[in-house]
C-alpha positions in Angstrom: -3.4 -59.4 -34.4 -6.5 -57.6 -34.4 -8.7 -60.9 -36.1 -7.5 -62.9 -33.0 -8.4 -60.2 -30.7 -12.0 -60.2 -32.6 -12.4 -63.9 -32.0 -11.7 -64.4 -28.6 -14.2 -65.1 -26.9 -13.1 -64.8 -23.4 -13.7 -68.1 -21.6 -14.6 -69.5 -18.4 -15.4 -65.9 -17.3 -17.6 -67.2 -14.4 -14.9 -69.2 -12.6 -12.5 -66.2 -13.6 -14.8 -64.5 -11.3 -15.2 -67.0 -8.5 -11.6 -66.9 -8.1 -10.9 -63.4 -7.9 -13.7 -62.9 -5.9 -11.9 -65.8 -3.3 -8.4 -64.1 -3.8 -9.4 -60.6 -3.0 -10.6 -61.8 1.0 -7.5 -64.6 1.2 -5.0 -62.2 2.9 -8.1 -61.4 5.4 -8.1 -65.3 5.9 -4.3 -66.1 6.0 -4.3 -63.0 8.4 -6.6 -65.0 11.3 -5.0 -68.3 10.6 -1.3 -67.2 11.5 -0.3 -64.9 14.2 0.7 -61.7 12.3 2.6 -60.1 15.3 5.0 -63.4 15.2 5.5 -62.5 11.3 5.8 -59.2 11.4 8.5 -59.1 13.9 10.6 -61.4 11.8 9.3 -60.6 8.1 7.5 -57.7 8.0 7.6 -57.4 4.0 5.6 -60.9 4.1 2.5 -59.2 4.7 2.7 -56.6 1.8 4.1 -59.5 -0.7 0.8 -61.8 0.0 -1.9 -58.3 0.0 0.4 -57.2 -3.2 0.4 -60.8 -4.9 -3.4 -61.8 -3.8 -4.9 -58.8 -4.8 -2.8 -58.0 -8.5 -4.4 -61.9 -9.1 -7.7 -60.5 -8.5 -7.3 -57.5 -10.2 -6.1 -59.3 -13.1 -9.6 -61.9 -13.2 -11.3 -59.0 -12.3 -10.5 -56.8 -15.6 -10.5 -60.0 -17.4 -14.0 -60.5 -16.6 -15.1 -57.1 -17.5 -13.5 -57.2 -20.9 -15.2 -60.5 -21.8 -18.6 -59.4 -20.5 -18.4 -56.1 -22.2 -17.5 -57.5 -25.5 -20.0 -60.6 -24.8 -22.7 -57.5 -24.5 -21.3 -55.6 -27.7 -21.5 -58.8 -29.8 -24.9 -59.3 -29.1 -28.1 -58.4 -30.5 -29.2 -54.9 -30.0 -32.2 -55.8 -27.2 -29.4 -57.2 -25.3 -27.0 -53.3 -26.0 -30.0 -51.5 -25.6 -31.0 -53.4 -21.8 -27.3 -53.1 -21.2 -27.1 -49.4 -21.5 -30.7 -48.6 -20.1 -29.2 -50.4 -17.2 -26.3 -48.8 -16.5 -28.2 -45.3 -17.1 -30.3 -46.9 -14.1 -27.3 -47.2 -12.1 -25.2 -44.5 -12.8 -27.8 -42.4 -11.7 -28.7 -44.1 -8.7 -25.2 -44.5 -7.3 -24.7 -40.4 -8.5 -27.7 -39.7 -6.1 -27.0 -42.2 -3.8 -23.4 -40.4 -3.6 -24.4 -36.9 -2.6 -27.1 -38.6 -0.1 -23.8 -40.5 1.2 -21.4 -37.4 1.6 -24.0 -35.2 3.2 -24.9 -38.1 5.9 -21.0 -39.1 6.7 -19.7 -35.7 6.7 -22.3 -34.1 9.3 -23.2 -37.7 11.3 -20.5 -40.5 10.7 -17.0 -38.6 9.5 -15.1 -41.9 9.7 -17.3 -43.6 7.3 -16.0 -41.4 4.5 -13.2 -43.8 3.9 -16.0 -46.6 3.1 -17.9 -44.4 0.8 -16.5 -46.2 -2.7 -17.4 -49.7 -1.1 -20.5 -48.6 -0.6 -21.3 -47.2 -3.4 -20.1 -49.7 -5.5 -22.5 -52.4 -3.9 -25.1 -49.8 -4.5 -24.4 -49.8 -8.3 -23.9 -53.4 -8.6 -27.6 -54.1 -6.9 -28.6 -50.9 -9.0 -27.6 -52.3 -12.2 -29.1 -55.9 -11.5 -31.8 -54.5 -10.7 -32.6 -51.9 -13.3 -31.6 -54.3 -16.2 -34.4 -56.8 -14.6 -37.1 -53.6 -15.0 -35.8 -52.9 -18.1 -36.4 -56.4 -19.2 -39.6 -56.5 -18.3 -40.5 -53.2 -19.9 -39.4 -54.6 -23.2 -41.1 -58.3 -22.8 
């Protein structure tokens, strides 16, 4: 069991990710093409069965993704770790900064964006860590 875990490679990660990324948002679009009122009068457990079904799909490509990028990155040569790690260093730290500058701001100015502080900060990290591993790259070119 453990060989065939060790030589899978994980494929079609990139589509994986296309369609999760498309499933996440399709209860937002099934939402504005039928009238949820109408529904919900007459089926109200429709509405959690599609966001429960939709979103367990992405979740699902989601972690399947991040497995086979992760083990993509460990089986690689150790540039490729070492830009990986200096990378997330990069963003860790910015989204840890970018955190405290975030619940200072929303709890003194904006208390209702506190509930949005994760998505933000995760689109934080994600441009942190695209963009750190691109300095990184360069500083070892």
């Amino acid at each position: 069991m453990k060989n065939i875990l060790k030589k899978f490679s994980f494929p079609y990660k990139t589509p994986v990710l296309i369609f999760s990324a498309v499933f996440i948002f399709t209860p937002l679009i099934l939402i504005n093409a039928i009238n949820p009122i109408k529904i919900e009068a007459t089926n109200p457990h429709l509405f959690k069965q599609i966001f429960l079904s939709t979103s367990l799909l992405a979740t699902l490509g989601f972690i399947y993704c991040t497995l086979g990028y992760h083990f993509q990155i460990l089986r690689g040569d150790e540039l490729k770790l070492k830009i990986h790690l200096e990378s997330l260093n990069i963003a860790f730290t910015t989204a840890l900064v970018f955190l405290f500058v975030l619940i200072f701001v929303f709890v003194n100015f904006v208390p209702t964006m506190l509930n949005y502080i994760l998505v933000i900060l995760s689109v934080i990290a994600i441009i942190a860590y695209v963009l750190g591993a691109e300095f990184v790259k360069e500083k070892y070119q």
